[in-house]
Backbone as a chain_set.jsonl record, in Angstrom:
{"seq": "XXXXXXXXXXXXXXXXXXXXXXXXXXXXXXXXXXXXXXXXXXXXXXXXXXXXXXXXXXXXXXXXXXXXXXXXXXXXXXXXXXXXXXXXXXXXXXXXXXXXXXXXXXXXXXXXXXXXXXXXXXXXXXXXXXXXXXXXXXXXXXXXXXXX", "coords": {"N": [[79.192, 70.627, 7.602], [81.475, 71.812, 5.364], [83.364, 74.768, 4.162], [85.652, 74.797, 1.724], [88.435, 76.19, 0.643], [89.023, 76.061, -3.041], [92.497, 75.334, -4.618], [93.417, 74.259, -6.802], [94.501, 74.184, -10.195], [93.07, 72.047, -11.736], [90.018, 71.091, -11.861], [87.563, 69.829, -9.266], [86.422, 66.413, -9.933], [83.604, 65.893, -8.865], [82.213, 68.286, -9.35], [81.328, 68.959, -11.646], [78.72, 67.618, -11.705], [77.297, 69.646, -10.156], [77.383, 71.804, -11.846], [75.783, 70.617, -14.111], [73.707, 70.14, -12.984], [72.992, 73.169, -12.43], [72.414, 73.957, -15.05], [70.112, 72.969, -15.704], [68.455, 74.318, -14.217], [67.923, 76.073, -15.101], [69.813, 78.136, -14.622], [71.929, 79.957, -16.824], [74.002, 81.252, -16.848], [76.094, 79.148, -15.677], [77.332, 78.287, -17.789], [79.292, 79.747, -18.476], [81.307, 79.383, -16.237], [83.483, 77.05, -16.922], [85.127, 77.892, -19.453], [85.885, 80.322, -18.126], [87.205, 79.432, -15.757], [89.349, 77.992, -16.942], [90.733, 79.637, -18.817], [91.927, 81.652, -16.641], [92.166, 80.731, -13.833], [90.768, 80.998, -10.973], [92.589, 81.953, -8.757], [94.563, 84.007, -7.907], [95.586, 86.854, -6.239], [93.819, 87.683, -3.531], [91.232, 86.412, -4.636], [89.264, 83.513, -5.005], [87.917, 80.248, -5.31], [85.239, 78.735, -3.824], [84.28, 75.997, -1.812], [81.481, 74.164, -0.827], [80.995, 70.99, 0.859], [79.9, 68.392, 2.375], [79.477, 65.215, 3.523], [81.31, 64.152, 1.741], [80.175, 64.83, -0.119], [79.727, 67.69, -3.019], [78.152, 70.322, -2.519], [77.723, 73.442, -3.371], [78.893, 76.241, -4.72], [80.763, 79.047, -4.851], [82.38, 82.164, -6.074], [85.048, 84.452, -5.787], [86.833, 87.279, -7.558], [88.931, 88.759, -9.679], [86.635, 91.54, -11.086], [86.174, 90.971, -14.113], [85.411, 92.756, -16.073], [85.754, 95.37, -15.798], [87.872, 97.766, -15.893], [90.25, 98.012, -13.655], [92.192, 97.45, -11.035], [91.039, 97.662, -8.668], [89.102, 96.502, -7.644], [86.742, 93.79, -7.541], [84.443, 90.528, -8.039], [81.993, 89.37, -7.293], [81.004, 86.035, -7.979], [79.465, 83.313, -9.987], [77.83, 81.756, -7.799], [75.981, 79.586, -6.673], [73.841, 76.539, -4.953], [73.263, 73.362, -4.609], [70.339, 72.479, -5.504], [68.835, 70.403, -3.688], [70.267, 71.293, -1.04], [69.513, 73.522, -0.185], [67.837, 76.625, 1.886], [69.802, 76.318, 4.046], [71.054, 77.956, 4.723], [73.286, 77.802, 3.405], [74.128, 79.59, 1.352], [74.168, 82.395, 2.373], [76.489, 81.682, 3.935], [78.505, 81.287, 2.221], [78.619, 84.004, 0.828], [79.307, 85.327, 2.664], [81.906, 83.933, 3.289], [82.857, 84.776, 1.129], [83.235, 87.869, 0.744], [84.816, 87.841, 3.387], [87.126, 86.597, 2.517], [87.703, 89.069, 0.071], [87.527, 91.507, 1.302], [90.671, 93.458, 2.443], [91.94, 93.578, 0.419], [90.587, 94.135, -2.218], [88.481, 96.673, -3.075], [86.21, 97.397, -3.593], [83.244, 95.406, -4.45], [81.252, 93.755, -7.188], [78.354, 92.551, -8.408], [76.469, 90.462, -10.931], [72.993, 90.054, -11.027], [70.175, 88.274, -12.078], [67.645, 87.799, -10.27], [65.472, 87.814, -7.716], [65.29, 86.763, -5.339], [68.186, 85.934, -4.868], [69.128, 89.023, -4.913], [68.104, 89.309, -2.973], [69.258, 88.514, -1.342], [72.173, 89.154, -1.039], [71.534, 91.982, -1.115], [71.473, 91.689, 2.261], [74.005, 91.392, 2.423], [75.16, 93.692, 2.246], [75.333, 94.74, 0.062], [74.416, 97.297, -2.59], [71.555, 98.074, -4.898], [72.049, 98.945, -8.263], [72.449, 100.794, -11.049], [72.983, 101.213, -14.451], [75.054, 100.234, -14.359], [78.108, 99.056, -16.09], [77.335, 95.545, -16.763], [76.525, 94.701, -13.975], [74.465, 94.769, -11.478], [74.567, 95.368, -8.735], [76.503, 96.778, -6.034], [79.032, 96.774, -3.356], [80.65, 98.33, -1.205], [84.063, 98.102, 0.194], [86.076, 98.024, 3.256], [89.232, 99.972, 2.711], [92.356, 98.572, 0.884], [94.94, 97.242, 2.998]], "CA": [[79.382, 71.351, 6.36], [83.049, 72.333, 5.14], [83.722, 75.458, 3.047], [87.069, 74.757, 1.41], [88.737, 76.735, -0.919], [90.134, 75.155, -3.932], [93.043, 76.474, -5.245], [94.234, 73.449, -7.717], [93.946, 74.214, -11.151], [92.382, 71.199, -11.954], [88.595, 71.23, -11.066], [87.262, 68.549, -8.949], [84.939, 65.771, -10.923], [82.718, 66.419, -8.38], [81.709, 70.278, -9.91], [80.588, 68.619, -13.003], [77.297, 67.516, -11.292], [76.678, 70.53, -9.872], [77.235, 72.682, -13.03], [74.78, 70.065, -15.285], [72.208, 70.689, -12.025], [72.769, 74.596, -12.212], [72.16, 74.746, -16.116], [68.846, 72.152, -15.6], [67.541, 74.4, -13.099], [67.855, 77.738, -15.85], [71.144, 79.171, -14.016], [72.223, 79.854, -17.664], [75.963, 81.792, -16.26], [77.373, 78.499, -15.506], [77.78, 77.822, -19.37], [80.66, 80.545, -18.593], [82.585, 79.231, -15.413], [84.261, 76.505, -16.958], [85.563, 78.378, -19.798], [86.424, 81.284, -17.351], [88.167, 79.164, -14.817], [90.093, 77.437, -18.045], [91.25, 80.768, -19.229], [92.237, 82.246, -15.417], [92.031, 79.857, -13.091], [90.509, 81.987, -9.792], [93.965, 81.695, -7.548], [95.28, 85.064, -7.359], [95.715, 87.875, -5.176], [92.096, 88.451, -3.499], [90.143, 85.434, -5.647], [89.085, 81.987, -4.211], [86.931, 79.419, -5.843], [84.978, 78.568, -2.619], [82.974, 74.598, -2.762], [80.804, 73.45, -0.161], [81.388, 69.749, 0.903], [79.238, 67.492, 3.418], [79.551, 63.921, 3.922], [81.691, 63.849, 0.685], [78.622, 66.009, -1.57], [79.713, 68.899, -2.949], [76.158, 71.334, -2.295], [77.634, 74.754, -3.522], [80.097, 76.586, -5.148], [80.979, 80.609, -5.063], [83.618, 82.457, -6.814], [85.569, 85.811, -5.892], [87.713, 87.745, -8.502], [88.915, 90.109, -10.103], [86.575, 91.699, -11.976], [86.717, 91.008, -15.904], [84.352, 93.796, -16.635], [85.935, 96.857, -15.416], [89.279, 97.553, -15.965], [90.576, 98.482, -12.216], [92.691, 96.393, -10.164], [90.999, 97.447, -7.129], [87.397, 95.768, -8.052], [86.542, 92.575, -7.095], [83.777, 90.293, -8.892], [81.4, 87.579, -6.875], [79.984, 85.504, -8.912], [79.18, 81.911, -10.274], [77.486, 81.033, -7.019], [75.067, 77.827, -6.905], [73.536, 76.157, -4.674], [72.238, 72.493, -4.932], [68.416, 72.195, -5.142], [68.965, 69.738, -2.618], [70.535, 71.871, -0.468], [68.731, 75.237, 0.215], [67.323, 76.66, 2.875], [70.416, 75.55, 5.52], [72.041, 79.073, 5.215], [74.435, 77.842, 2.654], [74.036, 80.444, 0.085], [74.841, 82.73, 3.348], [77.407, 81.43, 4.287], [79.157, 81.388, 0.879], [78.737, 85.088, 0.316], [80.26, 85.771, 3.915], [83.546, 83.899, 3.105], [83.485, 85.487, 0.014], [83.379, 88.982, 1.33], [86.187, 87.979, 4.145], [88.454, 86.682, 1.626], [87.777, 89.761, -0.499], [88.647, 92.383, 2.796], [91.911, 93.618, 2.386], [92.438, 93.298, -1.108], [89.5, 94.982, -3.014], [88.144, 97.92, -2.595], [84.705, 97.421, -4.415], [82.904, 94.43, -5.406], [80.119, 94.063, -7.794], [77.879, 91.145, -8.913], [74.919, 90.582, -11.629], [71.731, 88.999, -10.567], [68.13, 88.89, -12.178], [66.641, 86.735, -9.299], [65.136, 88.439, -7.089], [65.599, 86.019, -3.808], [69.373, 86.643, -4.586], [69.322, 90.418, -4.758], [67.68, 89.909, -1.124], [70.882, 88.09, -0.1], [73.252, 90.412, -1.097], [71.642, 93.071, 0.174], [71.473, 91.327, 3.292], [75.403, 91.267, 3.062], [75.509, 94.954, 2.067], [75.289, 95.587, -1.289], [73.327, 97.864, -2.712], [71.198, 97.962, -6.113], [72.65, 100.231, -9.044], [71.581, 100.905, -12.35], [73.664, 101.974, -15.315], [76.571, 99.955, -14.322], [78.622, 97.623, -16.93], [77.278, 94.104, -16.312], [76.338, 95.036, -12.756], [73.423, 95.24, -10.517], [74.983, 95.667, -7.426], [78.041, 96.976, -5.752], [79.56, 96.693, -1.939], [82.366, 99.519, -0.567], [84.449, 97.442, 1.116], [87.221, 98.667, 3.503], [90.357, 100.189, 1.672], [92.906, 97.601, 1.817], [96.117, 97.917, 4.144]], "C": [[80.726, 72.071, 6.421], [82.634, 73.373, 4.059], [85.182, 75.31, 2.727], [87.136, 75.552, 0.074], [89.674, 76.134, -1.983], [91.253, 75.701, -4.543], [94.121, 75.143, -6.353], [93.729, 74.032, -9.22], [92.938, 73.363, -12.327], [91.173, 71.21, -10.837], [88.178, 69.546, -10.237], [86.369, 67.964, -9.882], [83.547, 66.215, -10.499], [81.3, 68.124, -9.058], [80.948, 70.085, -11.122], [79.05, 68.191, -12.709], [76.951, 68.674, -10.838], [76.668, 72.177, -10.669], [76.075, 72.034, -13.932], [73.474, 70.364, -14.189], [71.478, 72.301, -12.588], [71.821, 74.66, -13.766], [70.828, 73.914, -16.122], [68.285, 73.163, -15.369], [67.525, 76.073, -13.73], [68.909, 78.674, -15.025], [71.941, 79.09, -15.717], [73.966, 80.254, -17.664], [76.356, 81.012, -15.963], [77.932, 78.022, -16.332], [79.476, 78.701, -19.268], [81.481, 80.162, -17.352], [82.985, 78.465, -15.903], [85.397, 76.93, -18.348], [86.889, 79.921, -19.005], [87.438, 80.606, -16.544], [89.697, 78.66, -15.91], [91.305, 78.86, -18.796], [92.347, 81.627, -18.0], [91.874, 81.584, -14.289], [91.439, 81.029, -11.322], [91.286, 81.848, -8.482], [94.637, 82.792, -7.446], [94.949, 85.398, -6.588], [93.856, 87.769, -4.869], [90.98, 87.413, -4.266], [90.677, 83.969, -5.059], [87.799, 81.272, -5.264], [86.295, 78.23, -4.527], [83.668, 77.268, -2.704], [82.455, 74.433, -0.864], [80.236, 72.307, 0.184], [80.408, 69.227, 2.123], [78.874, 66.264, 3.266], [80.336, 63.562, 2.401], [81.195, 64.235, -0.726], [79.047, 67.21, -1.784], [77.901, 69.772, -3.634], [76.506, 72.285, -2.878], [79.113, 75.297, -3.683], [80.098, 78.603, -4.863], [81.921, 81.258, -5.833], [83.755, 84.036, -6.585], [86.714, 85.825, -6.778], [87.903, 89.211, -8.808], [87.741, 90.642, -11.137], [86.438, 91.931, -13.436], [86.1, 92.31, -16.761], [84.668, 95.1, -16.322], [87.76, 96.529, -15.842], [89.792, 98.238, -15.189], [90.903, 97.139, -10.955], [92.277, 96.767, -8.572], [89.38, 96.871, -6.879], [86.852, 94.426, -8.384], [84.797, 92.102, -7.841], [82.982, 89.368, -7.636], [80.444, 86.952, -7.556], [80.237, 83.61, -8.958], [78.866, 80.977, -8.692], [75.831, 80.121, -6.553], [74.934, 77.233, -5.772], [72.293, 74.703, -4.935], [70.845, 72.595, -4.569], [68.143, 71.688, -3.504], [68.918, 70.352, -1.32], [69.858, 73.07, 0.11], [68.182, 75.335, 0.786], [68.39, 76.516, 3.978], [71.42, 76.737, 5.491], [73.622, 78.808, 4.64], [74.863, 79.046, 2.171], [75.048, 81.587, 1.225], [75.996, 82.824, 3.815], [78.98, 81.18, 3.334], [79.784, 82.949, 0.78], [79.565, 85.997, 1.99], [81.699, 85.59, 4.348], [83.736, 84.67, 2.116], [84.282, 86.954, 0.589], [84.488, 88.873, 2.288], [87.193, 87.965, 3.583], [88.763, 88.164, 0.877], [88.308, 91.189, 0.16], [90.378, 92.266, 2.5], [92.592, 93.652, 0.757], [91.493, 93.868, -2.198], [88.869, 96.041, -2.511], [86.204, 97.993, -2.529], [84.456, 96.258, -4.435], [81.54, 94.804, -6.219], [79.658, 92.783, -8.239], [77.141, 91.549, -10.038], [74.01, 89.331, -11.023], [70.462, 89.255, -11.462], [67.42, 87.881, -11.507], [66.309, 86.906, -8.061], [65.057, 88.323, -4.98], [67.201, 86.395, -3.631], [69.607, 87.582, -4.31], [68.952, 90.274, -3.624], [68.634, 89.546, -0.563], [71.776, 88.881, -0.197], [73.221, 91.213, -0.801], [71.878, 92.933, 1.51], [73.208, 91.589, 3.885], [76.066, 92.632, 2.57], [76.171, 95.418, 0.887], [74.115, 95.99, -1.988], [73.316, 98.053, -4.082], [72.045, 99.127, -7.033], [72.254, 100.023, -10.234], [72.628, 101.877, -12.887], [75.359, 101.467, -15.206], [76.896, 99.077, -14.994], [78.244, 96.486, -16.279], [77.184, 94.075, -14.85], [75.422, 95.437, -12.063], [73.444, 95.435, -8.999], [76.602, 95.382, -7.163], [78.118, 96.935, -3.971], [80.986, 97.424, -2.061], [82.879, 98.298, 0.618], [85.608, 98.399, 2.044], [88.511, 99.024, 2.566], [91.437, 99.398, 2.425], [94.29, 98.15, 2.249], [97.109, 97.995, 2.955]], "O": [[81.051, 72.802, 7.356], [81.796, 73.103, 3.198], [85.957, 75.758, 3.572], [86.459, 75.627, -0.952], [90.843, 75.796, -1.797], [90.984, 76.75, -5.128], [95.335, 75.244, -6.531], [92.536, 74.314, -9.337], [92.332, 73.774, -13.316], [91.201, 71.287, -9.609], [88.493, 68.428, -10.646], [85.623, 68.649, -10.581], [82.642, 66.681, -11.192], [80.141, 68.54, -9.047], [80.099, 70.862, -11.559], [78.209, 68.476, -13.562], [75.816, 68.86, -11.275], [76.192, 73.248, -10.293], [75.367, 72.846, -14.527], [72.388, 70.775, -14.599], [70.343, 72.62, -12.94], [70.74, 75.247, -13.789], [70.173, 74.513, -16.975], [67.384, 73.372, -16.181], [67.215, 77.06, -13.063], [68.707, 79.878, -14.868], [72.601, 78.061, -15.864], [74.875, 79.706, -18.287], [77.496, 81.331, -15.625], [78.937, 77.344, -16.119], [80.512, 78.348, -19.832], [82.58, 80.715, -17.395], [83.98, 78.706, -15.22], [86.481, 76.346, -18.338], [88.043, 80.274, -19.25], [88.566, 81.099, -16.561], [90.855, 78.961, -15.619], [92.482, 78.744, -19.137], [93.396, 82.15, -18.374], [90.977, 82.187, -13.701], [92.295, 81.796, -10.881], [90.775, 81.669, -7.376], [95.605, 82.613, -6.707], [94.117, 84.805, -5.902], [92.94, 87.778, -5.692], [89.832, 87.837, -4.401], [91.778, 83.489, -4.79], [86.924, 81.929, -5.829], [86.795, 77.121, -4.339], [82.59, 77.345, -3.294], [83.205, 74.629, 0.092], [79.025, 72.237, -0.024], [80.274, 70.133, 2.946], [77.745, 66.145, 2.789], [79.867, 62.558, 1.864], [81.584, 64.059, -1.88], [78.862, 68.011, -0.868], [77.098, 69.746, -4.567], [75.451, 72.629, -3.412], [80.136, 74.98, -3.076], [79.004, 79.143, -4.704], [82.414, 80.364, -6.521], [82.914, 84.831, -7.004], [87.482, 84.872, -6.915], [87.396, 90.276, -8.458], [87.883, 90.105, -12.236], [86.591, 93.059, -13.906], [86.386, 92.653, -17.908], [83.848, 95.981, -16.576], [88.479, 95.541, -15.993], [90.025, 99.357, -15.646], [90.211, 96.331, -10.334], [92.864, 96.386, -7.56], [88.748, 96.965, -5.826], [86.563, 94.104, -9.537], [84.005, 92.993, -8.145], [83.744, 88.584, -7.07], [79.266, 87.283, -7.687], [80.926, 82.895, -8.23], [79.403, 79.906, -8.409], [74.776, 80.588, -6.126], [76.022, 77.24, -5.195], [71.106, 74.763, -5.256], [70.376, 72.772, -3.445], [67.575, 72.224, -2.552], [67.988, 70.189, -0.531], [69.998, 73.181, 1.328], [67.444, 74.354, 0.883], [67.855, 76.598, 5.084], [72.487, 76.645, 6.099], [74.691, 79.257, 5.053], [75.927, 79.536, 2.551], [76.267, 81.7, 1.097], [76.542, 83.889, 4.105], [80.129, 80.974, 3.726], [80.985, 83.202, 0.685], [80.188, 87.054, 2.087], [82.441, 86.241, 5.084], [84.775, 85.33, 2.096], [85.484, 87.112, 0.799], [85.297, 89.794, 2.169], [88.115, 88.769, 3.726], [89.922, 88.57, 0.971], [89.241, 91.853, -0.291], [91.078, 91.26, 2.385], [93.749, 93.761, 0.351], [92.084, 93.993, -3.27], [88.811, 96.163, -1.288], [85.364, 98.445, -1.751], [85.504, 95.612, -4.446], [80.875, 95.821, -6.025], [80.491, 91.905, -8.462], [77.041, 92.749, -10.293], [74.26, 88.169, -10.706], [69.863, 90.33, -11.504], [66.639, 87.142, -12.107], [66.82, 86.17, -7.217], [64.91, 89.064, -4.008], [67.606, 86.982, -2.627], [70.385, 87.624, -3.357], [69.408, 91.146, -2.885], [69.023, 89.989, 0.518], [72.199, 89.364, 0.853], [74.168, 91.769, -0.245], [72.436, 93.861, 2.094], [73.626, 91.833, 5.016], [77.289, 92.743, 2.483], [77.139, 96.157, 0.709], [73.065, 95.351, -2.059], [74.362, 98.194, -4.716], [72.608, 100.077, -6.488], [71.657, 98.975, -10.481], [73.09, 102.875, -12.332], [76.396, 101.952, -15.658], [76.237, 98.047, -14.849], [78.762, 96.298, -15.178], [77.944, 93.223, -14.389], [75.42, 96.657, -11.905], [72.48, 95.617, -8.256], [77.449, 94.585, -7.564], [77.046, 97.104, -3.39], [81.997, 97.193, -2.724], [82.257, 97.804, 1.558], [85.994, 99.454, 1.541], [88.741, 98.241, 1.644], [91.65, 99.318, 3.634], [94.712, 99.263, 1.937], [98.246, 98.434, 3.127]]}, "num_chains": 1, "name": "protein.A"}
């Protein structure tokens, strides 16, 4: 299993099966990454569009950013992350939200996600973010180190 990060602005073909999976399977937020990436492609400072490849299959996608919901360049976003059906269980998902978070070190201060799925909220806490209530488009935030 490869995590590569993509940083072409052109999406692989590949992503198109595993966006028509996500919205099958009631992940209704991936109706918005291909508009989102189309608009801001996720290649700046601090933001990766992170795929998960094995034997030529892409299994899983992630996405760090800035953001769009706050207006503070030191607040980082993770979101639009998927995992094939197929796939789950092998410590993908895991292993997604652990590059995320490295890439995001040094360059954000904060991040914040939304979730209403209750197996997710256990992963994220797992990677140290904690629930919040009352926040714009946000059910959880992570203090990250302040960057250099």
């Amino acid at each position: 299993m490869d995590i590569v990060e993509w940083r072409d602005a052109d999406l692989p073909a590949a992503i198109d099966d595993l966006l028509t999976e996500a919205l099958a399977t009631d992940h209704d937020w991936v109706a918005d990454f291909r508009p989102a990436w189309q608009a801001r492609p996720f290649v700046g400072d601090g933001e990766a569009l992170f795929l998960v490849i094995e034997g030529g299959q892409l299994l899983a996608m992630a996405v760090i950013s800035a953001d769009p919901f706050v207006e503070d360049g030191t607040t980082g976003r993770l979101r639009f992350i998927y995992v094939a059906v197929a796939a789950r269980r092998r410590g993908i998902a895991d292993a997604l939200v652990t590059r995320c978070i490295r890439h995001a070190g040094g360059h954000w201060r904060r991040l914040r996600l939304h979730t209403d799925n209750p197996v997710a909220a256990r992963l994220y806490e797992r990677h140290g973010f904690r629930p919040v209530t009352g926040a714009v488009r946000a059910t959880h935030v992570a203090d990250l180190a302040p960057p250099a």
